[in-house]
N, C-alpha and C positions, 0 to 999 in steps of 0.2 A: 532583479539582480541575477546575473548569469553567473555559475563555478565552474571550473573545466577541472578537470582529473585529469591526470598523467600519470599511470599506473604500469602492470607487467597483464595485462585483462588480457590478453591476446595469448598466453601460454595457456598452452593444450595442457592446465591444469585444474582439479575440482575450487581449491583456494582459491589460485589469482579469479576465476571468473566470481566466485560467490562475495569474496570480500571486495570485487570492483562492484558487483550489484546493490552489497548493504553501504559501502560507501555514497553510488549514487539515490540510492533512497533515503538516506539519513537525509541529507540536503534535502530533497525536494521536501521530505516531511518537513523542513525547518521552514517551506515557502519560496524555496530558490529555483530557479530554471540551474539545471543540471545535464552537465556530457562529457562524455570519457572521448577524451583526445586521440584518435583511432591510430597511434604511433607504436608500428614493430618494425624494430631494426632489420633489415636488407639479409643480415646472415644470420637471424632470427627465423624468418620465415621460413616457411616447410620446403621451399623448394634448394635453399641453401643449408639449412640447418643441417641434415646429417655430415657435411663437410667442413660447418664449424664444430659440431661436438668432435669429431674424431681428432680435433687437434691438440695435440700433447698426450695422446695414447698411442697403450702398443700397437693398434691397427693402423698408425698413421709411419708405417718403419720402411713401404713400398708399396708400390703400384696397384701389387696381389690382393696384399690385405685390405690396402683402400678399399680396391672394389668389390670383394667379399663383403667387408662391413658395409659398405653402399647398397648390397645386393639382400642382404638383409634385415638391414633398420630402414632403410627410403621406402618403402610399401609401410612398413608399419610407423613413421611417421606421418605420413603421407593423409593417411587414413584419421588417422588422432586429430589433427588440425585440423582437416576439413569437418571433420563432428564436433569440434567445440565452437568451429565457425557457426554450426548450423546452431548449436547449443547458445551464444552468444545474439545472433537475432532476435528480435522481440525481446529478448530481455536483460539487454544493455543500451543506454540508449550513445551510440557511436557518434561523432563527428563524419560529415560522410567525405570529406578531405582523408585519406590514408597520407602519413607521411613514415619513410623510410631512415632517415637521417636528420640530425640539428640542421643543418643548412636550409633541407625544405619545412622546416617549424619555422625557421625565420625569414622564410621567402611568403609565407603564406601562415602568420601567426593566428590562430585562431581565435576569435569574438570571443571577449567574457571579460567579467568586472575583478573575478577572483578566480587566482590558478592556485592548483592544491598538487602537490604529490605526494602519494602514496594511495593506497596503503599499499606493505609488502618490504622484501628486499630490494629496493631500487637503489640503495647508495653503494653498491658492492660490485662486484665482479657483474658483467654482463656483457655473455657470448665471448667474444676474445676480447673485451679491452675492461683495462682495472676497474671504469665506472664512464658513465654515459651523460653527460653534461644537460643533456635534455631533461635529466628527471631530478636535475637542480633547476628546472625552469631557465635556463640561460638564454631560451628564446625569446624571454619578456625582457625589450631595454626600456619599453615604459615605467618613466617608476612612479605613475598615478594607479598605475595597477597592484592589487594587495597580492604575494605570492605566500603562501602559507604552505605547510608542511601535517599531512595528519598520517599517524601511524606509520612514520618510514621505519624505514630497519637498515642496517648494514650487514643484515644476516649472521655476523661474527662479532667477537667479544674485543675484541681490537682492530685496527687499520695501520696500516704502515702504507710506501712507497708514495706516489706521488697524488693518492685519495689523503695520505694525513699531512701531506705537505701543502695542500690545495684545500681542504676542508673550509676555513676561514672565509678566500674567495669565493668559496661554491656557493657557502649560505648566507650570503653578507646582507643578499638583498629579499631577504626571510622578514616577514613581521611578527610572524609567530611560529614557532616550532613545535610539533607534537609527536614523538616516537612514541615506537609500541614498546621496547625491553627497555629495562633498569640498564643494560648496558651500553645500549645507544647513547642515553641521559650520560654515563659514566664518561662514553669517549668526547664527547662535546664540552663537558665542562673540562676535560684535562685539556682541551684545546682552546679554554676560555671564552666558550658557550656558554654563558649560564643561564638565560632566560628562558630554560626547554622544561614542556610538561612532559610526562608520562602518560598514556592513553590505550585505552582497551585495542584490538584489532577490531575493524569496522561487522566483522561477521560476530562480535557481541557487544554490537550496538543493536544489533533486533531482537524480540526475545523471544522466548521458547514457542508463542502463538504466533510470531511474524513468519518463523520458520516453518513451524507447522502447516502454516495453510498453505505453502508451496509442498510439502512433503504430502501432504493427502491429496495432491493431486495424484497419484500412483493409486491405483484400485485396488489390482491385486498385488497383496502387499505377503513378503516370507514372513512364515512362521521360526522361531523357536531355532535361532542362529548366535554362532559367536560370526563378528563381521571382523574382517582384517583388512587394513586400508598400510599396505607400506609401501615405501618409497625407495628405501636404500635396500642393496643388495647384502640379504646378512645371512646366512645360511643358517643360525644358529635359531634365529627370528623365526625361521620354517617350522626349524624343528619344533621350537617353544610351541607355535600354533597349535599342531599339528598331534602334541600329545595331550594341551589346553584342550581339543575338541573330545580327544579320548578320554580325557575324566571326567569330564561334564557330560557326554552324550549326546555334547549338541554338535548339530552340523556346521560346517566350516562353509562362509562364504567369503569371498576376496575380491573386493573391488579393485580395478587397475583399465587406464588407460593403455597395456600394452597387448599385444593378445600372447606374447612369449610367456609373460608371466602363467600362463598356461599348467606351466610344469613345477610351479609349485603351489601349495599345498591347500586343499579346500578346492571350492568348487567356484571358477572365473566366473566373477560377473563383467563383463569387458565391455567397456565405455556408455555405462550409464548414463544416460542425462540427467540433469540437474535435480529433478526434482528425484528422481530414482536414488540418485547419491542420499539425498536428504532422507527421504523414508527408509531407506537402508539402517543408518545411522538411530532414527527413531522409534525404530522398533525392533535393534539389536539386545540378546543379554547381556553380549561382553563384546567391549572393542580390542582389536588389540594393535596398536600405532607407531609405527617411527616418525609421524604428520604431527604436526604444529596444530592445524585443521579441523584435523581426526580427533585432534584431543579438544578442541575447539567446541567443536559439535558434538560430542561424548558429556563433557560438562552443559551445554545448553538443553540438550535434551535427555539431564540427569541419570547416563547409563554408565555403568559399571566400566571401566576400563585400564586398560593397562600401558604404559608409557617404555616403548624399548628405544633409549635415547642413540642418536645416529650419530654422534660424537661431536665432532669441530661446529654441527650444524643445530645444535642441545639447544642454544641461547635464551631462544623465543618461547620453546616447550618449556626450559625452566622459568622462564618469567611467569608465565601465567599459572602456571603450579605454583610458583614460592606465592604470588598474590592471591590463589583460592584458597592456601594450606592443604593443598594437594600432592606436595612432594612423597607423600606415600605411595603415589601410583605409579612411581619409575621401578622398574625390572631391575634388581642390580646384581641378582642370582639365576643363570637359565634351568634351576631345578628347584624354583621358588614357584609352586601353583597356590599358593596362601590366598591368593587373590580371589581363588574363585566361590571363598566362604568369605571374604573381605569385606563386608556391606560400605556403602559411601552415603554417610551424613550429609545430604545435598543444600540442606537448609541454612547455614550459615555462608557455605561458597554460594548460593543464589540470592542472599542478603548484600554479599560483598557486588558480585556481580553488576546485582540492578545500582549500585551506590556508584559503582565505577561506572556504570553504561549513562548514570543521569550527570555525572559529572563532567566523564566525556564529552559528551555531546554539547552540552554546556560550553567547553572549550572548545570547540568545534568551531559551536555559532557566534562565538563573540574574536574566534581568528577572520573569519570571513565578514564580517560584520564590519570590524574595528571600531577606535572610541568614538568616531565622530558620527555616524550615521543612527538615525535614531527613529526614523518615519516609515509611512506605508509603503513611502515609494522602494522600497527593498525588495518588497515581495514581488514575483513574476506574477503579475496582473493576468494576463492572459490565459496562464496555464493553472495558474495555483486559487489567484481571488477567485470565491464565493460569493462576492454580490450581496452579504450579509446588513451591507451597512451601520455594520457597527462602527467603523472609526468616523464616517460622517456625523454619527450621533454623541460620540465622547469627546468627541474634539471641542476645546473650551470657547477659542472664538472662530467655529466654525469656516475652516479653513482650509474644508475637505468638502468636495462634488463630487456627485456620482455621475459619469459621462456614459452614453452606449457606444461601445465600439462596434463594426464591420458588421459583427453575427446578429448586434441587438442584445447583446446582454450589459451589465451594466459596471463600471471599474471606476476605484478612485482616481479623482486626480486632486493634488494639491495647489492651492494658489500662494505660493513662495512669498509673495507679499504681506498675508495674513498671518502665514505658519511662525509659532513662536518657538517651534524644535524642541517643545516637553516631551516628545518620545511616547505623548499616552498612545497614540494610535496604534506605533510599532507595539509597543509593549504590552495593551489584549488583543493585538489582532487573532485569533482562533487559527489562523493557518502558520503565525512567524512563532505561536506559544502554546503551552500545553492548556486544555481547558478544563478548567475547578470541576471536579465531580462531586455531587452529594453524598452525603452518609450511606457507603451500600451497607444491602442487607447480604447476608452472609452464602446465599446462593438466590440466583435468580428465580423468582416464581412465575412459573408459566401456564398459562390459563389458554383452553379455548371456552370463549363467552361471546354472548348475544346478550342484545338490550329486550328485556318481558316486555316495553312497548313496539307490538308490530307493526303500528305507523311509521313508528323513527327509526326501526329498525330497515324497513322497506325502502326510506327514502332516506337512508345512508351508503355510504359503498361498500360495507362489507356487515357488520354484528349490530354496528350502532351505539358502539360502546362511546364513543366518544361525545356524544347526545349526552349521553347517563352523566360522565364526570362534567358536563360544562351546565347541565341543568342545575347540579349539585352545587355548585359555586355561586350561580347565576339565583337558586334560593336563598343564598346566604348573604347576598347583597355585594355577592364578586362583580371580577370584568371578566370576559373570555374575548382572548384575543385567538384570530385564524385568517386565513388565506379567503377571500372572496372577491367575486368579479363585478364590476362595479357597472353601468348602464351602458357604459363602451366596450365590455369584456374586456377591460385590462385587469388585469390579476394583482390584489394587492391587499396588505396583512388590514383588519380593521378590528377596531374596539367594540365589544357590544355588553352593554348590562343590564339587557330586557330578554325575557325568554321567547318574546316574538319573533327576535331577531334572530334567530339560533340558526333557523336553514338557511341563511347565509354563508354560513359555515360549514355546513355537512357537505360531503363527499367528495370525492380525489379528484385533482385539478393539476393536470396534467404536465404543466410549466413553472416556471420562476416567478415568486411571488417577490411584488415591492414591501421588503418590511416598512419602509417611508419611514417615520420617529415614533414607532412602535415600544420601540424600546427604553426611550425617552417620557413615555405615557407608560409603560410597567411601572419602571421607577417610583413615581410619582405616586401611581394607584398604593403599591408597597409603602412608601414611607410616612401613608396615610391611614396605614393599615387595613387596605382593600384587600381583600382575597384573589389571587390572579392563575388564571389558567390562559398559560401558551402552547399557544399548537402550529406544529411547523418541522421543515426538516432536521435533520439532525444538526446542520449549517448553521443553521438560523438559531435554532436551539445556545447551540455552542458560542456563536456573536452574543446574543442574549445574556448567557451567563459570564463570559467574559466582561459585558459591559458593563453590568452590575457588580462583581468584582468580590460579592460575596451570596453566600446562604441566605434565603429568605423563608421565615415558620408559612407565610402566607400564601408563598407561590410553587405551583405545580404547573411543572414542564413534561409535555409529550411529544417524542422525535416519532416521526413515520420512516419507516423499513420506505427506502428511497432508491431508485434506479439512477435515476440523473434527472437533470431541470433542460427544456429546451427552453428558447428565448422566446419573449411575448413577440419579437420582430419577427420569428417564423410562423408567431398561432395566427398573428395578425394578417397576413401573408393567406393564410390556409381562411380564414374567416372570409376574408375579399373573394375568394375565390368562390365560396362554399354560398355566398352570398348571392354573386353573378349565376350563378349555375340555377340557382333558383328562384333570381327574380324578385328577390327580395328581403327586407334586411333579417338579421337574426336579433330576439329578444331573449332568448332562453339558451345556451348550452350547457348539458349536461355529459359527465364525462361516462359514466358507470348507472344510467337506468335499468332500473328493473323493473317496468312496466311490460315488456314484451316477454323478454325472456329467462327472467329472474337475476338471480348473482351471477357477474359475469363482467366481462367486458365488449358493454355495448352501448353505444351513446345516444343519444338525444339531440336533437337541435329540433328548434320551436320559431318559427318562422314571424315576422307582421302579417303577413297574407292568411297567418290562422294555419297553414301546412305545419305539420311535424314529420321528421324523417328519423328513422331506426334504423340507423348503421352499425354493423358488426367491426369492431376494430380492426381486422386484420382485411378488410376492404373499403377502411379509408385510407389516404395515404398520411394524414399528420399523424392519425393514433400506431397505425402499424411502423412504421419510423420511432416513434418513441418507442415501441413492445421491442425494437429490433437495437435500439442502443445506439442510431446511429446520428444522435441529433441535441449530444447532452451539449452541456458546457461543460469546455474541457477540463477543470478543477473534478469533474463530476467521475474521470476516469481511473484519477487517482485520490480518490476521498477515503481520509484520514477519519473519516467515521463509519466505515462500511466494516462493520466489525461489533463481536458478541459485547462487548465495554459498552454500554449506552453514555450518551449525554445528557438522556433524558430522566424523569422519574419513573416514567413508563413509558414502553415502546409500543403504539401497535400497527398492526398489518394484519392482507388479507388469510385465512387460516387456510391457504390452497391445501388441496386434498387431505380434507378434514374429512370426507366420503371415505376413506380409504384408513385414516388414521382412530378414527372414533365414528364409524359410521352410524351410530343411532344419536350421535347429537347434529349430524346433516342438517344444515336446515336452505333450503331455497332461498331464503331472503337475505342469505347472508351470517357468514363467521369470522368473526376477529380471533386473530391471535395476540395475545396480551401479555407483555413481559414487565414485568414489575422489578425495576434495578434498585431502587432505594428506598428507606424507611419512610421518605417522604411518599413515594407511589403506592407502597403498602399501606398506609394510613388512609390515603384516596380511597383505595379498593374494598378493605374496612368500610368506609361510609357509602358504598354504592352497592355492594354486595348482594341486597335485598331487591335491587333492582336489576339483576340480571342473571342471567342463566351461567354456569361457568363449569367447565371440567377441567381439571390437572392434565399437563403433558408434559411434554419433555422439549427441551430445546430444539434437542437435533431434528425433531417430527417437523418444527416450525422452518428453521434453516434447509432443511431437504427444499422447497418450495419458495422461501425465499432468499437466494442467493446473497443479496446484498447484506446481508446478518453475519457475512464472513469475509467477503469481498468486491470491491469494486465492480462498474460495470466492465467489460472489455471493451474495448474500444477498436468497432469495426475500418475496415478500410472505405467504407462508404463516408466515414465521420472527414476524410480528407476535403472532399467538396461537398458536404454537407450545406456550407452554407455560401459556398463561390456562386457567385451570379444572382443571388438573394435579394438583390434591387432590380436587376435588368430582366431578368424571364417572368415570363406567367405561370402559376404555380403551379399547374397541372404538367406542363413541361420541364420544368423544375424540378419538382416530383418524381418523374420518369428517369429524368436522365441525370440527376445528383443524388436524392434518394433511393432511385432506382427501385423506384415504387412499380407492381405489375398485382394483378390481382389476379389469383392462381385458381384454376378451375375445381383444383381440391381444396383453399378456402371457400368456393363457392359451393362446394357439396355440400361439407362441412355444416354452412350456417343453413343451409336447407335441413336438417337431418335433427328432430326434436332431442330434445335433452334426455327426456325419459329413454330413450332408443338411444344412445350413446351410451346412456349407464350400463343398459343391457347390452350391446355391444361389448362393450369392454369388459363386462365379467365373463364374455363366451371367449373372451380373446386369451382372459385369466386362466 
């Protein structure tokens, strides 16, 4: 299911761009393919606009002042808009249709199942005319199409002229309505509206860690600031700053799109990007705001702040004050500094908060949804499924196949004839619903640990920690389920409850594994009261437990710190080739041997002919394309689990620069690092303890090293033809000129140059 937005994202403002981003990412979180409808009005755009603003001011009284005022706002608008253009790339995802006017939206109405406006002031005044019929959707006369409404605003506490005489027609063909102020709600039912919710603004539908990991993108970050984010020209606002900075001792920074702003007070920060605005905001002492925004991002990132209300334009700032009980932070004396011993109780407005942000959302997804749609087929297949196989396996009469599309990866489809539309699919798919966590325990335990067997530790891919917990279940008359490759090298989950079987299971396997009715056989093991360890990505994890539907004392889940999955249609691809080149077929791949040159990444492949060949990753071309991110499944770019919250009981991954972090627990053969999220994983660890070596760390040591602990992979521009031509070429040409694979004379030095002499190396470099 596609959603399109029709929003104000195109003003050269920090708001309209960040709340058109939390908008578009709420949706995709929900499972939807998602895109903001690329529409700025004609005398909007930077090349008209200082000509619509001057209209109905003193500068527009002759010829003179026209062109004074043109002579000095057109450079400084000029500038502004083309930096929130550049600021809006990569992280909006646009329509690449521009349209200018209603006319060409409905000469050229844009693809999608559900049109949404807002969020923002869209139903109000815009540029010279009372309101813009476009952001009533009036370009949709399909009426199979749902048009819904999330966090609009009319920016004022009333409407008059021909917006209140038209209101009626504008929204008729609404299925659901969702304003952001108690006022909006007020003017609709007095015009006998009544089916309208109330709803948070889309920039606190993310929460303080969604925001965060955009804001730490900023390195160096100020010290020990009051920040001032105003909008309206108020001279008295200056002052207040200005002497605010004088009793506290803190320095004045001012963030502003304009560079005029220059001249007043504190020190311009002038046209920030995004993520700059954000760390501003996050590491300020005190805000001080005429912003809706400002005060927006003041309460989500719990700072102190103060409210100088901008009058006619109050509405929104007091809504969201009267709903945290914040109305104390409004200014109502400019010789009122009380504020700056004021402390703010964050903990009940962050209670209310998350209640309104999970309710929101809630109404969000059931406007775009509606009553009758209840199945997988909602979810954007292509961009969003994971390949988990869960609603294959929960479905009662089996009325769901997994087909492979184009790339080789695998998507449901439903057979209409069979489906009885009980909704179970929809309702635990792990990408359309939130997924059930276990009991955490009250801070995450972080471990680096090795398995004291130096067998299994050897011929594992990293500490061998995983060996220890699946032995431990596997003596207790468990199953251990995991990822292996079967005599064809297809990749795929399997039951095992003999400890012979175990290296079946050990070590990193590069692709997407077939969970097949794995989860189907948990169940079962569980209700029999078998003991059950699964191992698998975070994805897989999360199907698992949704399919299940509750807590089990028996089972212990473990997610791997995951990059993305490439598809078996590529390994398979890379296999043929790898096969021809040598003459013969393959029995053995290994992704991470340490036979040659210890912990690392470097493969194996084991020949019929009796050859083995030791390849360094970064001069093959499938391993190096996977290390390089440009060959995931696209679900994998935006995973909803690439984040410190585990779905598992325990999480582990490689303990990269564990030399450097604890260098006398180094060990050649391999370090995990081991995060224990739940009572249930702390009880695991409890009973293996005696069989491994372990030292205490710290999150952030583990996160330095692997990224995906906080965020997705990025998704390269190679990922575009990633997989175009993927039936018709021969891989090694393939390769070359879609992976854009080349093997560089400095990875060849590189894997020539002993490990021991690299250590040394790098502490002369130290």
């Amino acid at each position: 299911m596609k959603v399109d937005i029709i929003t104000r994202h195109s003003v050269p403002n920090y708001g309209s761009l960040l709340q058109s981003y939390a908008t578009q990412k709420v949706i995709e979180e929900m499972g939807f393919e998602s895109e903001i409808i690329n529409y700025t009005r004609y005398e909007e755009r930077y090349k008209n606009l200082v000509n619509t603003l001057i209209k109905g001011k003193k500068w527009d009284k002759n010829i003179i002042t026209r062109i004074i005022y043109k002579m000095i706002q057109e450079p400084n608008y000029t500038k502004m808009y083309r930096k929130f253009e550049k600021y809006r790339k990569n992280f909006l995802k646009e329509s690449k249709l521009e349209y200018g006017n209603l006319q060409e939206l409905k000469d050229n109405i844009p693809e999608a199942d559900v049109y949404c406006s807002g969020s923002d002031q869209i139903w109000g005044k815009i540029g010279t005319v009372e309101y813009d019929e476009a952001y009533f959707l009036k370009f949709i006369e399909d009426r199979t199409k749902r048009c819904i409404a999330y966090s609009s605003s009319f920016g004022k506490e009333e409407i008059d002229g021909s917006l209140e005489k038209n209101i009626n027609k504008l929204l008729k063909n609404y299925s659901d309505i969702l304003v952001r102020e108690d006022t909006a709600k007020s003017i609709l039912k007095k015009h006998g509206i009544e089916n309208v919710e109330q709803v948070l603004d889309p920039t606190l539908l993310l929460n303080k860690e969604q925001w965060s990991n955009l804001a730490n993108k900023v390195k160096n970050k100020q010290k020990k600031y009051i920040l001032v984010y105003q909008l309206h020209d108020n001279k008295s606002f200056d002052k207040y700053a200005k002497e605010f900075s004088k009793k506290t001792g803190l320095k004045l920074l001012r963030i502003s799109p304009s560079i005029y702003h220059i001249t007043r007070s504190g020190k311009l920060i002038y046209l920030p990007n995004q993520y700059e605005f954000l760390s501003l905001f996050q590491n300020a002492e005190y805000v001080l705001t005429d912003s809706f925004h400002a005060t927006v991002f003041s309460i989500i990132f719990n700072r102190k702040f103060v409210d100088i209300l901008p009058g006619k334009t109050s509405a929104r700032i007091t809504s969201i004050l009267k709903l945290t009980g914040l109305q104390d932070r409004i200014l109502t004396k400019y010789d009122d500094f009380s504020f700056i011993n004021k402390n703010i109780d964050f903990s009940e407005c962050n209670t209310i908060i998350e209640n309104e942000r999970k309710r929101s959302i809630e109404l969000l997804k059931k406007a775009i949804i509606g009553e009758n749609n209840n199945t997988i087929d909602l979810l954007n297949k292509h961009y969003k499924c994971t390949g988990c196989r869960m609603c294959v396996q929960i479905c009662p009469v089996k009325a769901i196949d997994m087909k492979e599309n184009e790339e080789g990866f695998f998507e449901p489809i439903i057979n209409k004839e069979k489906c009885i539309k009980c909704g179970l699919c929809f309702k635990r798919c792990p990408q359309l619903n939130d997924v059930k966590v276990g009991k955490k325990i009250n801070s995450h335990k972080v471990f680096a640990m090795k398995n004291k067997n130096t067998e299994e530790q050897k011929n594992s891919s990293s500490g061998g920690v995983f060996s220890v917990l699946a032995r431990y279940v596997l003596e207790n008359n468990g199953a251990v389920y995991g990822a292996c490759f079967d005599e064809k090298l297809k990749l795929e989950h399997i039951r095992i409850d003999k400890q012979e079987n175990l290296y079946k299971l050990r070590g990193s396997k590069y692709l997407q594994s077939n969970t097949k009715n794995t989860f189907e056989l948990v169940k079962n093991d569980l209700n029999k009261g078998v003991k059950v360890l699964y191992v698998g990505t975070p994805c897989q994890i999360a199907g698992l437990k949704n399919y299940l539907g509750k807590d089990y004392e028996e089972l212990l889940l473990v997610d791997l710190v995951c990059h993305g999955v490439p598809s078996q249609k590529l390994f398979d691809k890379y296999l043929t080739w790898l096969k021809k080149k040598n003459n013969s077929s393959i029995i053995e791949y290994e992704f991470r041997s340490k036979e040659k040159k210890s912990w690392g990444l470097n493969l194996k492949v084991k020949f019929e002919s009796g050859k083995e060949r030791y390849i360094p990753a970064n001069l093959d071309p499938y391993y190096k394309s996977f290390l390089n991110g440009s060959t995931y499944r696209e679900c994998c770019y935006n995973c909803k689990y690439a984040k410190i919250e585990r779905v598992g009981d325990i999480t582990i991954a490689d303990y990269w620069g564990i030399e450097k972090e604890h260098p006398d627990f180094y060990d050649k053969n391999g370090v995990s690092a081991v995060i224990i999220n739940t009572n249930a994983g702390f009880k695991a660890f409890e009973n293996i303890k005696d069989k491994v070596e372990y030292r205490d760390t710290e999150i952030e040591k583990i996160i330095a090293k692997n990224k995906n602990l906080q965020e997705p992979t990025i998704r390269n521009s190679i990922r575009n033809n990633a997989y175009k031509d993927i039936d018709r070429k021969k891989f090694i040409n393939y390769s070359k000129k879609n992976l854009k694979f080349k093997k560089d004379i400095k990875d060849i030095i590189k894997n020539l140059i002993p490990i021991k002499i690299k250590k040394k190396i790098k502490k002369i470099i130290k």
